[in-house]
C-alpha distance (Angstrom), angle and dihedral (degrees) to the residues before:
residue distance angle dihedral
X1 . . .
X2 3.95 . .
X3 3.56 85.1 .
X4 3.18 109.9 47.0
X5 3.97 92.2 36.6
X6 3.99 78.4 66.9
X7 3.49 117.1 91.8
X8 3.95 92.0 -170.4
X9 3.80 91.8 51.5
X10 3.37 95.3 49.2
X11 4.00 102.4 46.9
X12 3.47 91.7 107.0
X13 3.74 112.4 39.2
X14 4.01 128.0 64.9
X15 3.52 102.9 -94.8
X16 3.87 135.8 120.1
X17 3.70 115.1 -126.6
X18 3.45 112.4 -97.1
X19 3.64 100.7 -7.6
X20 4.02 114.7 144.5
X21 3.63 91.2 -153.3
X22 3.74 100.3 65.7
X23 4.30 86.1 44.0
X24 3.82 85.1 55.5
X25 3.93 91.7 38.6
X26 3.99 91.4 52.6
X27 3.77 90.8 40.3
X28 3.77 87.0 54.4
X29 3.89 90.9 38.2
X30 3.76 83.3 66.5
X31 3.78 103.8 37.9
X32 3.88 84.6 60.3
X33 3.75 105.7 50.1
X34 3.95 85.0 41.8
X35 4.50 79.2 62.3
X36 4.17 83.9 34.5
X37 3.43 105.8 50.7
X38 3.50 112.0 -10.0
X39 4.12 83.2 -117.7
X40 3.46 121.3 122.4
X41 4.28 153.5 110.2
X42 3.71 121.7 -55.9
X43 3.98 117.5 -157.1
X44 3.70 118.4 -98.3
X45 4.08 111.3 -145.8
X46 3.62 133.7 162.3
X47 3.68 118.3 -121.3
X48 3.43 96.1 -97.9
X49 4.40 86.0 59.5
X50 3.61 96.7 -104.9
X51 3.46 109.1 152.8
X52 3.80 114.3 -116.7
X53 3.73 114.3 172.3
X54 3.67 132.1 -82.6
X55 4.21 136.4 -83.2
X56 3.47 132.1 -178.8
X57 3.49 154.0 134.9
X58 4.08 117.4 -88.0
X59 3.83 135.5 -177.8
X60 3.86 103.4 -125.8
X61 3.76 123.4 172.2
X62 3.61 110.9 -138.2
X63 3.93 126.6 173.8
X64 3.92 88.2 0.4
X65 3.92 93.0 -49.9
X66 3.10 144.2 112.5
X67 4.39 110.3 -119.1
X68 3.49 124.0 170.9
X69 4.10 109.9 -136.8
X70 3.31 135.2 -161.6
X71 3.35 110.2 -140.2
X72 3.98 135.4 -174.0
X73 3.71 134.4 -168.2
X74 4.18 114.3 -179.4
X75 3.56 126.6 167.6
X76 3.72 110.4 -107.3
X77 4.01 90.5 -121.5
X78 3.51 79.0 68.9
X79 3.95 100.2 44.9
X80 3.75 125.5 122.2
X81 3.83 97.6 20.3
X82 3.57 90.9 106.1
X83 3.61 95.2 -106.4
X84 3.79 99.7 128.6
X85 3.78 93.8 47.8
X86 3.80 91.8 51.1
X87 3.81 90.0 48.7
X88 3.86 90.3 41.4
X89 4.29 90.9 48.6
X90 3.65 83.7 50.4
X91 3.44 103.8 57.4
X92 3.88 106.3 40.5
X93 3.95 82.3 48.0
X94 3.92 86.2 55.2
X95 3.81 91.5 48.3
X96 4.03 90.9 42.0
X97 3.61 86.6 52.1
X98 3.50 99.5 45.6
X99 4.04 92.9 51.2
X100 4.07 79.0 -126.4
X101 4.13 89.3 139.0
X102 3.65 140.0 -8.6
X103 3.22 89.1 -129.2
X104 4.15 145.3 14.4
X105 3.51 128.2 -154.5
X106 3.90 139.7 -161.6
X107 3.68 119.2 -135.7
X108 4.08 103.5 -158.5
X109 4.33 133.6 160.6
X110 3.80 103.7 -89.0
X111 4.25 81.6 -126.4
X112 3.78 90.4 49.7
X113 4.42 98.4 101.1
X114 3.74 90.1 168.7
X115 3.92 97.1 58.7
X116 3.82 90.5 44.1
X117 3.51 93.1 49.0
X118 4.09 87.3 48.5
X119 4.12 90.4 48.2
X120 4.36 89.2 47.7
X121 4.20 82.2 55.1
X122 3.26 87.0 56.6
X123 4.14 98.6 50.4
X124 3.62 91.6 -99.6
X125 3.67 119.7 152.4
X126 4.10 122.3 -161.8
X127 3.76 105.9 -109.6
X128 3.78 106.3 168.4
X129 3.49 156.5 -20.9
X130 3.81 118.6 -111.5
X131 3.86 147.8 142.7
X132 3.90 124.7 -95.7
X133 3.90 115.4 -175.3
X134 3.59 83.2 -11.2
X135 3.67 107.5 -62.7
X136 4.04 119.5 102.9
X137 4.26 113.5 -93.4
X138 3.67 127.0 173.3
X139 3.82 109.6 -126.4
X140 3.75 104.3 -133.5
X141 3.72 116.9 -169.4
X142 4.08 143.0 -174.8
X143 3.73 123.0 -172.8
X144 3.81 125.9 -142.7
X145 3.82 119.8 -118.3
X146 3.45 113.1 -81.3
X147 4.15 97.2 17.4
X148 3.68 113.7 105.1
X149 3.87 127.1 -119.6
């Protein structure tokens, strides 16, 4: 509920301030595609345990195909400490490494700067704009070594 109590956090994603319903719905969201697809958010914490948002890697299908995002949700306490980009680094390495994808992409708010700058830290390059569950995205995308573009 931290997150969605946030009105900052929450700018950019479909969800009503406050509202227990879309928590539970986006908790649920998750619990399902971890059944579906075994893709899905991990939880991002300090070392001390405090809770600082979520990144992962998630099947998404975009323009009738299949894409494998990584995707990142942090608390904005915990904004501009570099968090997201490490998480973000970590998990297209992990896919790279993995041979899961020849490429990943980020699906972010053409008004959201932050995530933009957090998908160019992670050798992303804007590719074009879109519309996921019918709202517009910019489709962000890195290639690994030795895939073509």
């Amino acid at each position: 509920m931290a997150y969605i109590n946030d009105a900052t956090a929450i700018r950019f994603m479909p969800f009503t301030l406050g509202s227990r319903a879309d928590c539970e719905m986006m908790i649920q969201r998750a619990l399902d595609r971890y059944v579906k697809d075994g893709s899905g958010l991990n939880a991002l914490s300090l070392s001390d345990g405090t809770p600082v948002g979520q990144c992962g890697l998630l099947l998404q299908e975009v323009d009738g195909r299949q894409e494998l995002e990584v995707g990142y949700h942090l608390l904005p306490a915990h904004w501009g400490k570099g968090y997201a980009s490490e998480a973000a680094i970590a998990c297209k390495e992990y896919a790279f490494r993995h041979d899961l994808v020849p490429s990943v992409i980020s699906l972010i708010d053409p008004e959201n700067h932050r995530s933009q700058a957090v998908a160019r830290r992670n050798g992303m390059a804007r590719e074009h704009l879109t519309t996921h569950r019918g709202v517009p995205a910019l489709v962000w995308r890195v290639w690994s070594a030795g895939a073509g573009s």
